[in-house]
PALUM-206904 format. One record per residue (C-alpha): x, y, z; residue in one letter; residue number from 1. Coordinates in nm, 4 decimals. Example, Ala and Ser with C-alpha at 12.3 -4.5 7.8 and 13.67 -1.06 7.14 Angstrom:
{mise {1.2300,-0.4500,0.7800},A,1},
{mise {1.3670,-0.1060,0.7140},S,2},
//
This chain:
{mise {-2.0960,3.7413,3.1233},X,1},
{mise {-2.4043,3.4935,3.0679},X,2},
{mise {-2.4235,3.6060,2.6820},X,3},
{mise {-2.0216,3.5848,2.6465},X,4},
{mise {-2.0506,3.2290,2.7996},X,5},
{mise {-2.2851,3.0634,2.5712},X,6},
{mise {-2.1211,3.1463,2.2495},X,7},
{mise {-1.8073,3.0172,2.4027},X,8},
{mise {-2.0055,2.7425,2.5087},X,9},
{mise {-2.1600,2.6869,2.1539},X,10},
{mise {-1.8205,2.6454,1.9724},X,11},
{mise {-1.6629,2.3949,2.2829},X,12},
{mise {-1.9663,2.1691,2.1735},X,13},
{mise {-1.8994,2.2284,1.8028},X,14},
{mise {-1.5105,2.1533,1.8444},X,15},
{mise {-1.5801,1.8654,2.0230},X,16},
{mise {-1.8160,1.7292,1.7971},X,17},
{mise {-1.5521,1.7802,1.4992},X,18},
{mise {-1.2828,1.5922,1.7229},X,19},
{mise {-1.5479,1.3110,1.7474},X,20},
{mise {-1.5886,1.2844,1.3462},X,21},
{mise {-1.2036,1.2068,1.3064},X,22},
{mise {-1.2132,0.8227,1.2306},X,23},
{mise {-0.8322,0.7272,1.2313},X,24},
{mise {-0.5790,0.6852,1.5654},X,25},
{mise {-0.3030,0.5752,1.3698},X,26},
{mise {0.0279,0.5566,1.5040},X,27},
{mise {0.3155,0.6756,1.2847},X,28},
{mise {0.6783,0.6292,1.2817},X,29},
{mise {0.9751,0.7131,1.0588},X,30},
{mise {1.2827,0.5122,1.0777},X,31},
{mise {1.5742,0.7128,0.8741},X,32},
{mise {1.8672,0.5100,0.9909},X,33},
{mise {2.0049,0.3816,0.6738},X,34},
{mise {2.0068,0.7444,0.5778},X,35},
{mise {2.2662,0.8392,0.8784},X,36},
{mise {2.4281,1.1365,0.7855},X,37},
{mise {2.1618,1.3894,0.6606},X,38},
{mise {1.9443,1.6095,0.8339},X,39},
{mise {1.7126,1.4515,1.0669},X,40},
{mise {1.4899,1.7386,1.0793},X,41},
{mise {1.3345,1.6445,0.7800},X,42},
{mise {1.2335,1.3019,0.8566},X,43},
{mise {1.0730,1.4787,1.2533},X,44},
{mise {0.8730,1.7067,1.0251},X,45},
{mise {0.7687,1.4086,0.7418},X,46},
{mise {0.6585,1.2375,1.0770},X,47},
{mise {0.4308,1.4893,1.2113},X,48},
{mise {0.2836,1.5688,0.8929},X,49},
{mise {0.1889,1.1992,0.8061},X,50},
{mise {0.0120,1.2343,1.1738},X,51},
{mise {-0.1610,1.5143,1.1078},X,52},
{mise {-0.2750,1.4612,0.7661},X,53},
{mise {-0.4047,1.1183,0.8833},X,54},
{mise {-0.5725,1.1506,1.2282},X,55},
{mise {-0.6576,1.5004,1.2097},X,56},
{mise {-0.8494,1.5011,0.8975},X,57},
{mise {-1.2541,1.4338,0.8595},X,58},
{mise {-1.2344,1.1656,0.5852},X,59},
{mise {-1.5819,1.0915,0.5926},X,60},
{mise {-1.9790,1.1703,0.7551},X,61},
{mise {-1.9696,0.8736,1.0225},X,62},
{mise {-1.9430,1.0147,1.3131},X,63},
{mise {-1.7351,0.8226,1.5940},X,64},
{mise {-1.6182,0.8908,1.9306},X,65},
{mise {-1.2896,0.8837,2.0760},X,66},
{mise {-1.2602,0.5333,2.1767},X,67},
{mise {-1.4393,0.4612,1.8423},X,68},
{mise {-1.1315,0.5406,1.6470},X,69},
{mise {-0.9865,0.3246,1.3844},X,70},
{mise {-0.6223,0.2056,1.5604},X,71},
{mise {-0.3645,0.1585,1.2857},X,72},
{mise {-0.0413,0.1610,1.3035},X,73},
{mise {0.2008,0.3191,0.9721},X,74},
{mise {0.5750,0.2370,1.0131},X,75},
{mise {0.8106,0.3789,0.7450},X,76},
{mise {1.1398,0.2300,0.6718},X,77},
{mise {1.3547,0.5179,0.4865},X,78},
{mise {1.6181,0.3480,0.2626},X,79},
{mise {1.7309,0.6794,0.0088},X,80},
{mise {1.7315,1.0661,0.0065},X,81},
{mise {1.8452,1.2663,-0.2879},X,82},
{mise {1.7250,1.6208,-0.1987},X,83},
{mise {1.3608,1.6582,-0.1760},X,84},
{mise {1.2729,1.2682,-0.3326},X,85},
{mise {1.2634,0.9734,-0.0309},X,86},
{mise {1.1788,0.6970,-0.1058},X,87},
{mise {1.1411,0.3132,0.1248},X,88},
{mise {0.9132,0.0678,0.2321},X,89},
{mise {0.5880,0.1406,0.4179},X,90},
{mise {0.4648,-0.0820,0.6606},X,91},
{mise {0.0722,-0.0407,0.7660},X,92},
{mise {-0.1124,-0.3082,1.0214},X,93},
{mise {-0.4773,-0.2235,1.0870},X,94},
{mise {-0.6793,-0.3515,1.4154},X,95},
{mise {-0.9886,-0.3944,1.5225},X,96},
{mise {-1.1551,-0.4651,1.8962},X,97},
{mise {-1.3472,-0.8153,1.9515},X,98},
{mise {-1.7115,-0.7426,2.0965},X,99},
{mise {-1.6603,-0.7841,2.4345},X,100},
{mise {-1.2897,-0.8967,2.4933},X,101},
{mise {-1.0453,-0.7052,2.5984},X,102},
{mise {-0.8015,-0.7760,2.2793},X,103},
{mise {-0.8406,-0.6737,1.9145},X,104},
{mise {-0.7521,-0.8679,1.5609},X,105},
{mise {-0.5364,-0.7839,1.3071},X,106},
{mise {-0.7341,-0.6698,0.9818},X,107},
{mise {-0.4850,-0.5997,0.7462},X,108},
{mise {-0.0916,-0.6360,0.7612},X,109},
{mise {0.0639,-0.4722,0.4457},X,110},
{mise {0.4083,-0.3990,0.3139},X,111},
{mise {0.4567,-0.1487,0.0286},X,112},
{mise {0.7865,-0.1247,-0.1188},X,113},
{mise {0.6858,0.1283,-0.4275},X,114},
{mise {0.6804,0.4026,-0.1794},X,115},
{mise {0.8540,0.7044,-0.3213},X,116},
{mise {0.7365,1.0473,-0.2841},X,117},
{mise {0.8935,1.4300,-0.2910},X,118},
{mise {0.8840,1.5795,0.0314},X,119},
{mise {1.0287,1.9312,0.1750},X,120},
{mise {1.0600,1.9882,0.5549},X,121},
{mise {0.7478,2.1485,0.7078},X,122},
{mise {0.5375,2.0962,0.4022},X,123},
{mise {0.1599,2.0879,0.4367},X,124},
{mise {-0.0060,1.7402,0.2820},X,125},
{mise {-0.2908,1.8900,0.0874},X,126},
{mise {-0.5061,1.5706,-0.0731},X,127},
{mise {-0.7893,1.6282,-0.3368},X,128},
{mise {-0.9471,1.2490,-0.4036},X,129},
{mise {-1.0261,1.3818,-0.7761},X,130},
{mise {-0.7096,1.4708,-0.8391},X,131},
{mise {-0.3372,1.3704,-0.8410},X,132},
{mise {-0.1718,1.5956,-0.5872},X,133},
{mise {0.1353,1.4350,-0.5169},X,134},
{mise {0.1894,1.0270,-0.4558},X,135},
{mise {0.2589,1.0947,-0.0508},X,136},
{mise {-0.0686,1.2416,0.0136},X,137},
{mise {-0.2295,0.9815,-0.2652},X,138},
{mise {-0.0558,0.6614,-0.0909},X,139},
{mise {-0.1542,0.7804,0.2414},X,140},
{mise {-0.5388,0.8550,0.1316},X,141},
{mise {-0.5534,0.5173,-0.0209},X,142},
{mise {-0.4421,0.3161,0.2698},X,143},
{mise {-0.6432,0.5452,0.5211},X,144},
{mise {-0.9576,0.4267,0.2489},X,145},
{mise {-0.8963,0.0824,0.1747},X,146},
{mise {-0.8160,0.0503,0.6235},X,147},
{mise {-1.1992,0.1751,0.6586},X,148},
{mise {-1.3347,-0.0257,0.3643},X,149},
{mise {-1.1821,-0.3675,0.5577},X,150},
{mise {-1.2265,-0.2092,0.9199},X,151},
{mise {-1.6228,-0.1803,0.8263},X,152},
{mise {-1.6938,-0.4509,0.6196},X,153},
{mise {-1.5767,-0.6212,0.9169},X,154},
{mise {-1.9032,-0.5138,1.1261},X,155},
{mise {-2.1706,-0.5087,0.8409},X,156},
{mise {-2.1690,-0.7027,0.5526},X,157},
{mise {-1.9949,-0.5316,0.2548},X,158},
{mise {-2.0432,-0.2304,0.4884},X,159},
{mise {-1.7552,-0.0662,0.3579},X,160},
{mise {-1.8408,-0.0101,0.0209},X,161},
{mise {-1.8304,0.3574,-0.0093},X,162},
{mise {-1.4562,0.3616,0.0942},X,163},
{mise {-1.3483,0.1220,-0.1014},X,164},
{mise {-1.5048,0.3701,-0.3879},X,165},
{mise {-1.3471,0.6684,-0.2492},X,166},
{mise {-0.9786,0.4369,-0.2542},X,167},
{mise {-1.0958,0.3420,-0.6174},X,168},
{mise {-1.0746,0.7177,-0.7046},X,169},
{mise {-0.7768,0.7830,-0.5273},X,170},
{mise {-0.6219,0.4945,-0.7933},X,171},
{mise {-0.7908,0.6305,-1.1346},X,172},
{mise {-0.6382,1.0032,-1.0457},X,173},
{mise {-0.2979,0.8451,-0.9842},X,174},
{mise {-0.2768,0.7044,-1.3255},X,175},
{mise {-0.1174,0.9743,-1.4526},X,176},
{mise {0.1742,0.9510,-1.1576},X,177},
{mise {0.5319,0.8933,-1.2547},X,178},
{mise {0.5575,0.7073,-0.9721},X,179},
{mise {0.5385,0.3001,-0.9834},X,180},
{mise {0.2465,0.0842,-0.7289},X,181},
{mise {-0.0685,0.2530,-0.9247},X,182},
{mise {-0.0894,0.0997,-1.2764},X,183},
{mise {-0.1967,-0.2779,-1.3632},X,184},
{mise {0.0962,-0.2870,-1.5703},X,185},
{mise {0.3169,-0.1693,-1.3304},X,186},
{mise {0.3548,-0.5199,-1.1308},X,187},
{mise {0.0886,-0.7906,-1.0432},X,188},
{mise {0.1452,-0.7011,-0.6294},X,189},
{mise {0.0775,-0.3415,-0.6017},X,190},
{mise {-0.1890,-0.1042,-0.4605},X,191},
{mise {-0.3687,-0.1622,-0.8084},X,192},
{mise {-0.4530,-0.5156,-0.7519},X,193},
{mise {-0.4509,-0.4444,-0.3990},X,194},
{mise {-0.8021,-0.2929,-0.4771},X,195},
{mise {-0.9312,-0.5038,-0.7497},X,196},
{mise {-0.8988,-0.7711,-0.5366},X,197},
{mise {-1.1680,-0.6585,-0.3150},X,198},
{mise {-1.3837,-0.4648,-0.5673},X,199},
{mise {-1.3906,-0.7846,-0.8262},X,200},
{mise {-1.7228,-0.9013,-0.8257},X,201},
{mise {-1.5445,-1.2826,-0.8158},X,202},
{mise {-1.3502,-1.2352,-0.5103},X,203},
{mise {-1.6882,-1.0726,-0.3773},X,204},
{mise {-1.7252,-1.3519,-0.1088},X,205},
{mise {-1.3800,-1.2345,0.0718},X,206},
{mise {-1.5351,-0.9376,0.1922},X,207},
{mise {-1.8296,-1.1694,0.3297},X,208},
{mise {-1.5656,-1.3584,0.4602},X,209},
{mise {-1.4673,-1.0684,0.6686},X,210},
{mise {-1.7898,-1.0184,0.7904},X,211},
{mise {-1.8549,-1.3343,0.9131},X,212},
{mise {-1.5369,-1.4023,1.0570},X,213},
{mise {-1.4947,-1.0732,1.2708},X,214},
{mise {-1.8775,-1.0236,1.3262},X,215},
{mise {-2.0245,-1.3675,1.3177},X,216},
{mise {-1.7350,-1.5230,1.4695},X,217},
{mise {-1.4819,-1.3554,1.6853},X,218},
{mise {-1.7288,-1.1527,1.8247},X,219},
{mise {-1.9831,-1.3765,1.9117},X,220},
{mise {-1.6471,-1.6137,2.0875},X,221},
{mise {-1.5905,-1.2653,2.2633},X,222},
{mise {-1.9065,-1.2868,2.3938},X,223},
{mise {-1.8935,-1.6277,2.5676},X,224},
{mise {-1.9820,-1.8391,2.3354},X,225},
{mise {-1.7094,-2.0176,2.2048},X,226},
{mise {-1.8358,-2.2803,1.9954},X,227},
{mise {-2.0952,-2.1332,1.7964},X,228},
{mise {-1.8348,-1.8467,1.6943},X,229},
{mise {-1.5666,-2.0799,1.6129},X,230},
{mise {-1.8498,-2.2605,1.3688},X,231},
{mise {-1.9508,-1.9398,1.2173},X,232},
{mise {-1.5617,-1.9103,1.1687},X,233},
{mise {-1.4834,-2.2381,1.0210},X,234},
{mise {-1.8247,-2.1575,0.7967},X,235},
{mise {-1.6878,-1.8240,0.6728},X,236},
{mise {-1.3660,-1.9654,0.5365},X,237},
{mise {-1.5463,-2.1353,0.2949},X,238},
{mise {-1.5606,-1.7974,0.1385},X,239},
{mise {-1.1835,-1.7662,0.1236},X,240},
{mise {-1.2126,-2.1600,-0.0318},X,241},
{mise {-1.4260,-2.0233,-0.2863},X,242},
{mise {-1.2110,-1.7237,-0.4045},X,243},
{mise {-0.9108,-1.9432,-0.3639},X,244},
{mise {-1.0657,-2.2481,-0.6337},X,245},
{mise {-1.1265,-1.9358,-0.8838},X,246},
{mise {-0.8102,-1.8151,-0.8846},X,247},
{mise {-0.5420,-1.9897,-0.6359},X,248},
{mise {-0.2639,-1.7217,-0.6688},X,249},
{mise {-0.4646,-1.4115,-0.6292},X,250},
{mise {-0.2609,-1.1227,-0.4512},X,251},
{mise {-0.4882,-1.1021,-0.1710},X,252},
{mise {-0.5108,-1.4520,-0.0399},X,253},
{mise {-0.1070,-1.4199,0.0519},X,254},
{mise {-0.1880,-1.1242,0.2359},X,255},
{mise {-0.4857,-1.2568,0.4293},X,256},
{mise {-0.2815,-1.5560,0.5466},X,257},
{mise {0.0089,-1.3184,0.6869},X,258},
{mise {-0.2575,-1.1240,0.8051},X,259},
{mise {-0.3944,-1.4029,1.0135},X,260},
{mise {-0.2270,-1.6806,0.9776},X,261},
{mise {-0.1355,-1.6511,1.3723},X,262},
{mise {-0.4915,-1.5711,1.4815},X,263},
{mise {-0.6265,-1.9100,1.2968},X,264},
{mise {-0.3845,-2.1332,1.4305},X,265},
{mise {-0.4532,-2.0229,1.7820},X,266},
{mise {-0.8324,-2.0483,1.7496},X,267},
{mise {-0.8132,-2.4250,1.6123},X,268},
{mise {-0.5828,-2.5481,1.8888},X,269},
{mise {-0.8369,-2.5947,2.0543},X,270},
{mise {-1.1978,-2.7356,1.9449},X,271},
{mise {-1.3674,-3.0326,1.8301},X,272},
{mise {-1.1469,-3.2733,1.5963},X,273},
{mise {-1.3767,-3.2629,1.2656},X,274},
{mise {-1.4260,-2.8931,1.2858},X,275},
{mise {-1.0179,-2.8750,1.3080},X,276},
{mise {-0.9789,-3.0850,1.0159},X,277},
{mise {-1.2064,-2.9013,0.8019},X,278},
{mise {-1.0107,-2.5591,0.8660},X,279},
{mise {-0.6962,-2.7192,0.8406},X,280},
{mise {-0.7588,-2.8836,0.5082},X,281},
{mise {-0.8616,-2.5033,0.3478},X,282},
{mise {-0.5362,-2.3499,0.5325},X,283},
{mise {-0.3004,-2.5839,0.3875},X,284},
{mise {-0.4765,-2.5004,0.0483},X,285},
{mise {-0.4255,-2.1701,0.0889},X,286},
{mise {-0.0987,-2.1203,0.2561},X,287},
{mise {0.0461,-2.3911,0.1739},X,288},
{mise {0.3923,-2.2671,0.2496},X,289},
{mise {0.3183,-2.3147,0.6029},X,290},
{mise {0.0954,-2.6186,0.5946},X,291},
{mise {0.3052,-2.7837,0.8414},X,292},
{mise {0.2325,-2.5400,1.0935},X,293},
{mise {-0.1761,-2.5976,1.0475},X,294},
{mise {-0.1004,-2.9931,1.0432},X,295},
{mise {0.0278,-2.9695,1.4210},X,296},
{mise {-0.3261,-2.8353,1.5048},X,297},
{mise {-0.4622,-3.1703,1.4270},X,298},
{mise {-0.1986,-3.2958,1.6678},X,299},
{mise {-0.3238,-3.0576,1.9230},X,300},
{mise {-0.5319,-3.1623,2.2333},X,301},
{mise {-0.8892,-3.0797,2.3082},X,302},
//
């Protein structure tokens, strides 16, 4: 019995430590209502697979527990099936925990709408990062890539390099897809210039932006000390300022301020007057669709 146990003892410890290399907890969900009328079975299955393919997978060495988990969230709005082609709008929102608190911050809040793929009912995603597969298993590897590059740039400075490479050759192999959302050409808002955007050595100080922010700032207000991380915050958006005098309509900019646009407003309702009006006067800069909104901050009381 004792040399029976510790083999069986040996691979508990070794499937255990694979669980713990899994990085992603994202939840998935597949809406199919505008598609009333075919099989349902179909869209179950596409929802288990996306699951699998994304939480069960090793997608890189790091090694992370449980509760270390990246939490996403992937909602999928079916809008057309002809056979084994679907195609709709995919939805991703990425979080992260604040040091100490007991809430997290959004990281990145997305909406694809080039998302078109073949798919046939119990179908096993295979993904090869070197190669074009298919554009299901490519758009899912990309966002699952670009989530960590932003997830840990967001606790070391441009700490997410190497997955913002590995997203980088998920796009060069899916230049030769039919489908649209890879190529420059294609549009100036797609998972092309999605990338470039944070891989351009000009828009460089976003990603320090990131770091400062999350690290720097919400984690350090996490931590008690309210002031000094709501200065390293109003010092990091000066990064954002900077990207946003180079080139005011760059892609990413509109998705940072739906990203956050939320969080910021309910850090600077509170704070001292001149640090408000220093934040305010970059937000209505760069969103300044909603500048109106940041002007009732300065209206706010201490």
């Amino acid at each position: 019995m004792k040399r029976l146990f510790l083999p069986l003892l040996l691979l508990v410890c070794l499937i255990a430590n694979s669980l713990s290399a899994q990085e992603l907890n994202f939840d998935v969900t597949v809406n199919s209502k505008q598609v009333s009328g075919t099989d349902q079975r179909v869209f179950e299955s596409l929802q288990e697979s996306i699951i699998t393919f994304l939480n069960n997978r090793v997608w890189t060495n790091i090694k992370l527990e449980e509760n270390e988990r990246i939490e996403g969230a992937i909602a999928i709005t079916v809008s057309n099936r002809d056979g084994n082609n679907i195609s709709g709008q995919l939805n991703i929102a990425v979080r992260r925990p604040v040091f100490n608190a007991s809430i997290t911050t959004p990281l990145f809040n997305y909406v694809d709408n080039d998302f078109s793929f073949e798919y046939i009912e119990g179908q096993q995603l295979d993904f090869n990062e070197n190669m074009f597969m298919s554009n299901l298993t490519s758009l899912l590897a990309f966002y699952a890539y670009y989530s960590m590059g932003i997830y840990f740039d967001s606790f070391g400075l441009y700490g997410g390099e190497n997955f913002f490479e590995a997203a980088e050759k998920v796009v060069d192999a899916a230049q030769s897809a039919t489908e649209p959302g890879w190529k420059a050409f294609d549009s100036n808002r797609n998972r092309y210039w999605l990338l470039e955007n944070m891989t351009n050595e000009t828009f460089k100080p976003l990603r320090q932006y990131v770091y400062e922010y999350h690290r720097l700032g919400l984690d350090v207000m996490g931590n008690g000390k309210i002031d000094e991380g709501r200065n390293a915050i109003t010092k990091s958006l000066e990064c954002v300022k900077q990207v946003y005098s180079s080139k005011p309509n760059l892609y990413y900019l509109t998705i940072l301020c739906d990203t956050k646009r939320g969080e910021w407003k309910s850090i600077y309702s509170e704070g001292p007057q001149q640090e408000k009006t220093k934040a305010v006067n970059i937000f209505r800069d760069i969103d300044a669709s909603h500048a109106e909104e940041y002007e009732q901050l300065l209206n706010a009381r201490k």
